[in-house]
N, C-alpha and C positions, 0 to 999 in steps of 0.2 A: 797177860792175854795169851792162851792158847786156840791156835786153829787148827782143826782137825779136818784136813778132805778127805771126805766118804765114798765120792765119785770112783775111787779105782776099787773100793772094798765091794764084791760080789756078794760074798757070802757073810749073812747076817750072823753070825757066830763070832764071827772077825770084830764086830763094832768095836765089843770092850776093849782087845788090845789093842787097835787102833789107837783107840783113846789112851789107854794105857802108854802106849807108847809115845805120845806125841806129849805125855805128861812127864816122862823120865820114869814110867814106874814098869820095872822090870824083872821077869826070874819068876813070878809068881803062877802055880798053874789055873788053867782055865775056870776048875770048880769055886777056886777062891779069888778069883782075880776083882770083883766089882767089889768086895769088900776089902780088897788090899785099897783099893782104888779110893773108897770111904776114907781110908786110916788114912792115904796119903796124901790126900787133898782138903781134908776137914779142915787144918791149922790154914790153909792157904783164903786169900784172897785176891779171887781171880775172877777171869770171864772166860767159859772155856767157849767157844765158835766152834758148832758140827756144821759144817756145810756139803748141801746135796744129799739131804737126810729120805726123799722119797722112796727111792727103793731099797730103803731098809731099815724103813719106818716104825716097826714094832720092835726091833732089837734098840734103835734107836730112843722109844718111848720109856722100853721098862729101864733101862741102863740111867735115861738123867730123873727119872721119878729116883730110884733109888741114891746116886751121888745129890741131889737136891734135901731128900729126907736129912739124911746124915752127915752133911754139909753144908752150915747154916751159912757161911760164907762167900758160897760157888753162886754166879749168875750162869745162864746159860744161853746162850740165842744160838739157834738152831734156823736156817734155811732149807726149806723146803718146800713143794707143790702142795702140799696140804698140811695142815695140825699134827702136832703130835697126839693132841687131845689126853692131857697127865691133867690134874691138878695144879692149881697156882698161873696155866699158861695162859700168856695173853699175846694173841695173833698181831700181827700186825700186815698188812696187805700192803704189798707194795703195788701198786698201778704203772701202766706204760708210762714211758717217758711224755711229756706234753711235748704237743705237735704244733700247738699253737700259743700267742700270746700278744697283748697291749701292744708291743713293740714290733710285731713282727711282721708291720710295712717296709720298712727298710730293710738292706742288706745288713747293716751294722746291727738295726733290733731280731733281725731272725737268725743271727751267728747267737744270740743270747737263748734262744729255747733251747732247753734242755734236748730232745731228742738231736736238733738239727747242731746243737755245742758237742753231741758223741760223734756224729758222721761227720763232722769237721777234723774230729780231732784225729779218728780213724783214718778218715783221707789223706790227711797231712803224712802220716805214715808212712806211705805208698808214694803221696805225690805233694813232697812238702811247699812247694810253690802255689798250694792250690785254695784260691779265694773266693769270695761271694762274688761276682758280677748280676745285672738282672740279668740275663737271661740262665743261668745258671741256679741263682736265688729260688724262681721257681721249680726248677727241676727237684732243686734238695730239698726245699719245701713238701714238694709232690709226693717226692719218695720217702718222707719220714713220715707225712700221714699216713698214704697207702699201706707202708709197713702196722701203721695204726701205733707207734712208738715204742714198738720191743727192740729191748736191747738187742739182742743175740743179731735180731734179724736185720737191724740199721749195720749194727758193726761187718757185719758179713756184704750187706750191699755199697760199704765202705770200702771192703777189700777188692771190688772190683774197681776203683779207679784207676790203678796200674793200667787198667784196659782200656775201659769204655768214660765214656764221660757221661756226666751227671740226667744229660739229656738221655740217653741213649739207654741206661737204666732206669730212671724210671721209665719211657716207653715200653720197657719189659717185663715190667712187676705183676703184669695178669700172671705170670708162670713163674711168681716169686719160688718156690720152693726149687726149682729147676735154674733161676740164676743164680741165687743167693748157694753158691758153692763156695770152695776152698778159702777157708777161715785157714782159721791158727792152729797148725798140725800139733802145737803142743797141749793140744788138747782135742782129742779124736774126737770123743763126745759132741763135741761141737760145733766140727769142722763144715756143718752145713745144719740149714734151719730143720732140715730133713731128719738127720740124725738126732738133734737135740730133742724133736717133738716125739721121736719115735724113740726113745729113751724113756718119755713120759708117757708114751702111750703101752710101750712095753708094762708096765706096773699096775694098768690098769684092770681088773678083773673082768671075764669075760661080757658079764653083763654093762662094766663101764664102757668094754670098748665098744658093744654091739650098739649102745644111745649113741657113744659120740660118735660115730659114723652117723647113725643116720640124721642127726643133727645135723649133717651139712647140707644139706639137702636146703635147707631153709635160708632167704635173702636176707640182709640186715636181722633183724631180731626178730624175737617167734614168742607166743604165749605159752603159759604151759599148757593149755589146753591142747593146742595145734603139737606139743611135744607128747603129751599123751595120746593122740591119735596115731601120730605120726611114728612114733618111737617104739610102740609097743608092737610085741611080736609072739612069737611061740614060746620063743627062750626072756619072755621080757613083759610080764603081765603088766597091765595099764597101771594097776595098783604101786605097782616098782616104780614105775618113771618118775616120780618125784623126789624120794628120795636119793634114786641114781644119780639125778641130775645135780641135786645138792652136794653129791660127794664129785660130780665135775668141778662144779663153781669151788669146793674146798682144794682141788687140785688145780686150781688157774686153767683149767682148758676153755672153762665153760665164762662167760664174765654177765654177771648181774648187769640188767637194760630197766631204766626208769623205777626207781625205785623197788628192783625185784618183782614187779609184775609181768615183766617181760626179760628173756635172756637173748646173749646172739655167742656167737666164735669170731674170734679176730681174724680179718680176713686171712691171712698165712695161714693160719690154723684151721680156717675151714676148710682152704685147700688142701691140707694134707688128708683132714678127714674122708672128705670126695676122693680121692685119689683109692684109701681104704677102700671105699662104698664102692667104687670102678672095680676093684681089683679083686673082691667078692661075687660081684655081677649082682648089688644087691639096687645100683643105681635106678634102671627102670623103673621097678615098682617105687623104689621111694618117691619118684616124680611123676605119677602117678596117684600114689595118696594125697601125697602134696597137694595136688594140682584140684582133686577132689573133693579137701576138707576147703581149701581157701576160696574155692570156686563156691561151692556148697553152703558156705560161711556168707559168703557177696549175694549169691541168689535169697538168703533169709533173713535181709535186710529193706527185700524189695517195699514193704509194706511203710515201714518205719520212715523211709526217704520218700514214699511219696504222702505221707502226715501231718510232715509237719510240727512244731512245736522242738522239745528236748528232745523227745524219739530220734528225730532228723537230725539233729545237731550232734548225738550218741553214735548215729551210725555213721555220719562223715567221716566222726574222728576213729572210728572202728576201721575204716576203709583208707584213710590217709595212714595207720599206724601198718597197716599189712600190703599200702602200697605195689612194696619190691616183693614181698610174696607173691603177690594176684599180676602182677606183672611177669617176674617167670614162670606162673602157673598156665600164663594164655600165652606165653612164645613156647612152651613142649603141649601145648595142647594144640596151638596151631602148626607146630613141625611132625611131632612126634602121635600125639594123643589118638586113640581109636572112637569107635563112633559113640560109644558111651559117653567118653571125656566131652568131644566137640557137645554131646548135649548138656552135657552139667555146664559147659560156660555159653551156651545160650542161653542156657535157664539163671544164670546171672546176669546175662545183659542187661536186663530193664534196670535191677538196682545200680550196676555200674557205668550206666546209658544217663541215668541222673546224675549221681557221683562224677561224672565228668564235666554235665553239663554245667551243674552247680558251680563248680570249683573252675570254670575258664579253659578246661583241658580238651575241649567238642574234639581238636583234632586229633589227638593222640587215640583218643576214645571212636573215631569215625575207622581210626585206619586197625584196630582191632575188630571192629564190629564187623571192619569188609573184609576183614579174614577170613574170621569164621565162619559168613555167609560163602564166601567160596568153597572153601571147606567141605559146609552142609549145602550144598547145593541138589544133591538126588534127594532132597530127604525132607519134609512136611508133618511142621511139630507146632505147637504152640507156644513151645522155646525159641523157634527156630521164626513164627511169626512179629514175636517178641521183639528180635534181634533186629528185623525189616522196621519196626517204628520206630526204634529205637536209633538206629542207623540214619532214619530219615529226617529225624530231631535234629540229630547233629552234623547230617550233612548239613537242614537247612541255616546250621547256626555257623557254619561255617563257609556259607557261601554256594557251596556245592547245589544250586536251583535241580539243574534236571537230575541229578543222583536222588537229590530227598524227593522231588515228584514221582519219581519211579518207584522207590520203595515205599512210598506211602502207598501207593495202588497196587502193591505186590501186597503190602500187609493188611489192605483193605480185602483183598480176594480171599487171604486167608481165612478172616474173622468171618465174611459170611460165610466161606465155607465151613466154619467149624461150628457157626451160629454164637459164637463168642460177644453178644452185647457190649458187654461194659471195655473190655479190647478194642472193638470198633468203634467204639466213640471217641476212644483214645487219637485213636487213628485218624476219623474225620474231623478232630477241631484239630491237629496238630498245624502249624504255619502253612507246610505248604498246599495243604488240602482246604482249609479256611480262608486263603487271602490269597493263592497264587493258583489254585485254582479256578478253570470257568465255572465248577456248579458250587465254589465254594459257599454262594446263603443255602442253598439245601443240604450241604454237607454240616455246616455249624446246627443249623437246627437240628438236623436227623440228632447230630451229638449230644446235644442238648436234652431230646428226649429221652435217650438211651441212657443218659448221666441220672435223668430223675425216675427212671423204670427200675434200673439196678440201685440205687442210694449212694452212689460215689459222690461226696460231696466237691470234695477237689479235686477231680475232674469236671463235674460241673461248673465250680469257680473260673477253672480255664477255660470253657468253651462258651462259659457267658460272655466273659471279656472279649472273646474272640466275635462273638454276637453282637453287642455294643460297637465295637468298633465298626463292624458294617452296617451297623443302623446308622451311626455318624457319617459313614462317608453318603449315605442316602439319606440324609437331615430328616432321619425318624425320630432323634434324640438331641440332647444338647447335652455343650461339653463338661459343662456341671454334672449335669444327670446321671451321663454315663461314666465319667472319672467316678463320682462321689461313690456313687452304686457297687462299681470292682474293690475300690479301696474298702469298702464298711464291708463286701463278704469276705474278702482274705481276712480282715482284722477279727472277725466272728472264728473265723477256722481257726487262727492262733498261728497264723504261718506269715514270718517274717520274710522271710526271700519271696510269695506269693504278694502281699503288699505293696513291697520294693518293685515288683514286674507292673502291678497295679500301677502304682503313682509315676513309672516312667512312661507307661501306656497314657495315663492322666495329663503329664508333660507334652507328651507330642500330640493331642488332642487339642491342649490350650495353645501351644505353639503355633498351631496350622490355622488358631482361628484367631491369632494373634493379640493373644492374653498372655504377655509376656513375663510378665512378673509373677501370675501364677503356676507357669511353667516351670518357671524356675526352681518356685516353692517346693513344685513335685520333683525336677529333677536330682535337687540335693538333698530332700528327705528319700530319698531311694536308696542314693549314690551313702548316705549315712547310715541307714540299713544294711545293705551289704556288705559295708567294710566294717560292722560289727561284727556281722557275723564268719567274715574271712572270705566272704564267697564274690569271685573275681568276674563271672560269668559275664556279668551284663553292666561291669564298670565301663569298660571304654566306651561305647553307647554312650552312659550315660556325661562323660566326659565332651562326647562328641558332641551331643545336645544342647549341654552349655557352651560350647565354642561357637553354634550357630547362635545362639542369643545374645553373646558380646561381640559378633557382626554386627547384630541390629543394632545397638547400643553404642557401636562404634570403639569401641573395645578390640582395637583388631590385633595389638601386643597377648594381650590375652587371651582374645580367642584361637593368636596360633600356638604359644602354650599349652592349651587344652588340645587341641586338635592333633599335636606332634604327639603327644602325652595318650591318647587315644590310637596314634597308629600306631605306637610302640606296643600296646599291650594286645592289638589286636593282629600284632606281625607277631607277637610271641604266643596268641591262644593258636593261629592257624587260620585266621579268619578273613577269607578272602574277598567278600560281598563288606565287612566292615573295614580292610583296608582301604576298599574303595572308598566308599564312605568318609574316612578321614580323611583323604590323600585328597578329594574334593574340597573338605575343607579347609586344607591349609591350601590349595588353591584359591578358593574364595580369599583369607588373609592374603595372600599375596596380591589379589588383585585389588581391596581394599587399600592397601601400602600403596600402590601405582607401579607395581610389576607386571605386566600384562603380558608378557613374552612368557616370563616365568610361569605366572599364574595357567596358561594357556597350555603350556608345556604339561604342567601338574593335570588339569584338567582330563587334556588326552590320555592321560597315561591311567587314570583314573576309570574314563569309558571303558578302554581295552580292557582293563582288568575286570569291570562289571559285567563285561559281554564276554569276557572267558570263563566266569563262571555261572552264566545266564543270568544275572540278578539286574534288576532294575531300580530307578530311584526310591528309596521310600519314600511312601506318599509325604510324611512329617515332612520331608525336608524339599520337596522338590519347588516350593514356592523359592525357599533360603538359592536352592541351585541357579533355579531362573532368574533371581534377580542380579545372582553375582556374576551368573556368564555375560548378562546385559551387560554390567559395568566393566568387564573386561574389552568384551565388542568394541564398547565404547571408546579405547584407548588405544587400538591399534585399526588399520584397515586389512580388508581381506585377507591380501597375498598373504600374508605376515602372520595373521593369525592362523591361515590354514597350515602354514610352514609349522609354526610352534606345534600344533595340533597333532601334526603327524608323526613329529620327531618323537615327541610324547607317547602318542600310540607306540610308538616302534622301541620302548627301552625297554630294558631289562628292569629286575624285583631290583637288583642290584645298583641300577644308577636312578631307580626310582625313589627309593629310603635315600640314598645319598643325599640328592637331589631336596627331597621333603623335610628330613629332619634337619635340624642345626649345624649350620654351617662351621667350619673351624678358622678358626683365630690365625693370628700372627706367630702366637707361640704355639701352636700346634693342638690346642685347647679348641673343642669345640664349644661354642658361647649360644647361648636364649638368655638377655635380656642380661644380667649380673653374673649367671652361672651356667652351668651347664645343664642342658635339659633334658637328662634323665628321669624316666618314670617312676614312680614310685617303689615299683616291686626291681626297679633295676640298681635306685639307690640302694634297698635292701639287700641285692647281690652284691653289689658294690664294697657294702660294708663287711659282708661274711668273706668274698676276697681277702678285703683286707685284714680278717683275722688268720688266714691262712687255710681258708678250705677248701677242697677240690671241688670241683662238680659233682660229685656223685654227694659228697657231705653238704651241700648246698640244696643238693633237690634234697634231703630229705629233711635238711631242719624248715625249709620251706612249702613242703609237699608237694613237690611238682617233680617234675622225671629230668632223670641226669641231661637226656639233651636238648632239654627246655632249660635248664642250667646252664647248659653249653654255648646257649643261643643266646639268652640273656648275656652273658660273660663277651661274645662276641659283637653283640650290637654294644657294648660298653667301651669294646675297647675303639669302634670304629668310630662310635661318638665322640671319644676323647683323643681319638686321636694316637693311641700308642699302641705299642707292641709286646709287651709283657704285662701280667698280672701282676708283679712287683710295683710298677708306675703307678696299674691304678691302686693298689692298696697307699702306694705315697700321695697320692692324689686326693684318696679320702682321708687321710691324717689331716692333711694342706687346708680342706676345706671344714674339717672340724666337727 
């Protein structure tokens, strides 16, 4: 076995006697030197190793075609950022180290991944006493995903243990290129992640470097499509970018996402590219097109999301996979962005106003939409109208009563100013125009006709249902009639999620008239409808519904199950009028149990919250309310229960969840019933935890945003009771 390092040869003329030399074959001059090299290595059987062949690739290429032809005995392996592209070669790709794995709940199983066994062994170096502990475990967990599991760049944040500790570095990996310094001087090249990339980026032709710069520009992974808008330039026709981009992914800068329909840069690697893009002053505008094509993209989806069928199901997953794009496309649109930008993402709003709501996100989605109404505040658009119903939607789904009454009458002044029909009907059946309004039956009818004047059919399907429901509460109909009637038009449209809102609307219709078992029917054929289709919106609701029906039932173990399981996901969409909501109902459970202090407690704390955000009982439940405040009355006298009441009034969100959700154990374990009662979408955090992923890799194999991840992870750990994310990954092994 010969190995030959290339790294210190500059000049490509040098390869041969490189080689030559590292082979013993010497004396011969230049013009004849590769065919000395044939003669003296044919009789041999060997493996000769060029390592670090990129920047001198083609001297590289024709030298082992040539000793390969005429030496039927030489193997060759060549290390490099891209192919040699000879005949006979066969690539082999090496991928980052793994960052995760089976075992890597424990300290003992996360010393066994490969990335986090280099930064062990590196550490050790530096600081040989130095071991897994959990609070530690996570740290170097952290930091070998963050790194995304490149060698160069683990081993170098391994060199700084002499200093900092494990904690302290990763908290500084946003500016990995800048901590990850002073490596191993006996190799300059590498002595920082900076140098090694800009070694590679050196080699790259003008046209490769001027894509991978603007490639950074893009969050997680990007289409080609969005690479072709984005990437082309003067120097850089549209027609180019694909092939460009292919001789990235050949040099490892670039790495193939989902099967090659989509690409991203490792994060180190992106940041060096930005840095480039910075130091051009090419940044601006890239965040700008950016901002343009992904906004532009979300606004031409508005039709398809509100359809219904596969269209709808096409574009969610169109809008979940560019997520992190449309998210920093609307933080430099609302910092940075001029009056142009703020209008291309009002004129997204309506599709990403659904897209939020669909998917459980109202608030993430409310506190964008009140951005950019700030924003565009001098200005009067039909984008900007858009924005206002859209806003009102998810104020009202979030609680926010007088916020979504205000913009619905802001977006209602628009439309007839603009004479915009089928808009304004949007507008007047929307919740709080239809049912929290005083003129809401003239508002639902007006919509009503404006739905059949213009041919919107789903619009119409909403603002009937919306119709029905006040003919019920004025026994114009019955609960048959009007359930059956919503259910058979959504099922005519082909719209699953419209259905689903149907049959939970059908539920609290039979509820209220206490037709219990038919309630039920609708509630779980809803709640089964939506979690085919992934869509989180209106599960806790529907969870909460059935908590009220195993009261009646006397089921009170499991209706506070349902009911904890309902606040958890409606403390994690942002939903303040449905926190109440549950927090009422695990008061009811409690007062059922004969807690009546408690219950009392939970109660008050319940009101205050309802009248913080101006919302009142829903009519469904207010029968279920009054009977359970009765039975608490019943079990304490006055002084006592006013006392509970006020205390309640008076807590915090913080001693409220305490309070509400599951208590903890003896071992520090918080218990509901056998186990711990976490939600569903928290056990799903729980288990990607414990495969080792950070938050920001958590929102996206789940679709939700890093600090809805963050929050999840938090209310997980407050439930169980611990302090590091190692415990609970042990904790999910434990329970299996």
């Amino acid at each position: 076995v010969w190995l030959v390092e290339l790294a210190p040869v500059a000049d490509s003329s040098l390869v041969a006697r490189t080689v030559a030399g590292a082979a013993g074959v010497r004396g011969a001059p230049d013009k004849q030197l590769q065919a000395v090299l044939v003669t003296a290595l044919a009789p041999r059987r060997m493996l000769l190793v060029l390592d670090n062949c990129e920047h001198v690739i083609g001297a590289c290429a024709q030298l082992v075609d040539t000793l390969l032809r005429g030496c039927p005995r030489l193997r060759v392996l060549a290390t490099s950022r891209e192919p040699l592209r000879i005949p006979g070669e066969v690539t082999l790709r090496v991928p980052p180290l793994a960052t995760e794995g089976p075992a890597a709940a424990t300290s003992e199983g996360l010393a066994t991944v490969d990335s986090v066994a280099l930064f062990l062994e590196r550490a050790r170096a530096r600081k040989p006493d130095f071991r897994l502990s959990d609070s530690s475990s996570a740290a170097v967990g952290a930091i070998c995903r963050r790194l995304e599991g490149l060698p160069l760049a683990i081993e170098l944040a391994a060199a700084q243990m002499g200093a900092l500790t494990p904690e302290l570095i990763a908290a500084r990996l946003d500016d990995a290129l800048r901590v990850l310094a002073g490596g191993d001087r006996t190799l300059p090249r590498q002595e920082t992640l900076r140098a090694a990339l800009a070694w590679s980026h050196g080699l790259l032709t003008a046209e490769e470097q001027a894509l991978f710069r603007r490639l950074a520009v893009f969050a997680g992974s990007f289409p080609v499509e969005a690479a072709e808008e984005i990437g082309s330039g003067s120097d850089l026709a549209r027609a180019d970018i694909m092939p460009v981009l292919a001789k990235l992914v050949e040099k490892s800068l670039i790495e193939p996402h989902e099967e090659g329909a989509r690409f991203r840069l490792l994060e180190p690697v992106r940041q060096y590219a930005w840095d480039l893009a910075k130091d051009r002053r090419e940044d601006g505008d890239l965040q700008r097109r950016h901002a343009t094509f992904f906004l532009e993209m979300a606004a031409g989806l508005e039709q398809a999301l509100m359809s219904g069928g596969p269209e709808r199901n096409r574009a969610l997953r169109q809008l979940a996979a560019e997520q992190d794009n449309l998210r920093v496309a609307l933080g430099w649109t609302r910092s940075a962005g001029a009056e142009t930008e703020v209008e291309a993402a009002l004129r997204a709003s309506a599709a990403l106003g659904w897209y939020w709501n669909f998917r459980g996100e109202a608030s993430e989605g409310l506190t964008w939409l009140e951005s950019l109404l700030a924003k565009s505040a001098r200005t009067s658009s039909e984008a900007r109208a858009k924005t206002l119903y859209m806003s009102c939607e998810l104020a009202w789904s979030t609680g926010h009563g007088e916020l979504a009454r205000r913009r619905a009458e802001e977006s209602e002044a628009e439309w007839r100013r603009m004479g915009d029909k089928r808009w304004l009907a949007y507008t007047l059946q929307s919740l709080p125009m239809a049912i929290d309004h005083p003129n809401a039956r003239r508002n639902v009818e007006e919509s009503v006709g404006l739905f059949e004047e213009t041919g919107d059919r789903w619009g119409l399907a909403m603002a009937l249902m919306g119709l029905d429901y006040l003919q019920l509460a004025r026994g114009e109909t019955s609960v048959e009639e009007a359930g059956e009637r919503n259910v058979r038009r959504w099922q005519e449209l082909g719209d699953d999620w419209g259905t689903a809102q149907a049959l939970n609307m059908f539920g609290d219709l039979a509820r209220a008239a206490g037709e219990d078992d038919l309630a039920e029917r609708c509630y779980r054929e809803s709640l089964s409808r939506l979690r085919r289709q992934g869509l989180q919106g209106t599960v806790p609701s529907l969870l909460h519904n059935l908590g009220w029906l195993a009261i009646r039932r006397g089921e009170v173990r499991k209706a506070l199950q349902l009911f904890q399981e309902s606040l958890g996901l409606f403390t994690d969409q942002g939903d303040q009028r449905g926190m109440a909501d549950a927090l009422t109902g695990v008061a009811a459970a409690a007062g059922a149990m004969q807690q009546p202090g408690k219950a009392t407690w939970l109660f008050g704390a319940a009101e205050a919250l309802r009248q913080h955000v101006e919302a009142t009982i829903w009519p469904a439940n207010s029968g279920d309310y009054e009977a359970s405040m009765a039975r608490v009355r019943e079990q304490m006298d006055e002084p006592k229960f006013s006392t509970f009441w006020r205390r309640g009034r008076a807590a915090s969100i913080t001693e409220i969840l305490d309070e509400a959700l599951p208590k903890r154990s003896t071992d520090g374990v918080r218990e509901a019933g056998q186990g711990v009662a976490l939600t569903p979408r928290e056990r799903e955090v729980a288990v990607l935890v414990a495969q080792g992923m950070t938050n920001r890799q958590i929102g996206a194999a789940l679709f939700i945003t890093e600090g809805t991840a963050r929050l999840h992870v938090k209310h997980i750990l407050g439930k169980l009771g611990f302090g590091s994310r190692s415990q609970v990954a042990a904790w999910v092994v434990a329970q299996g």
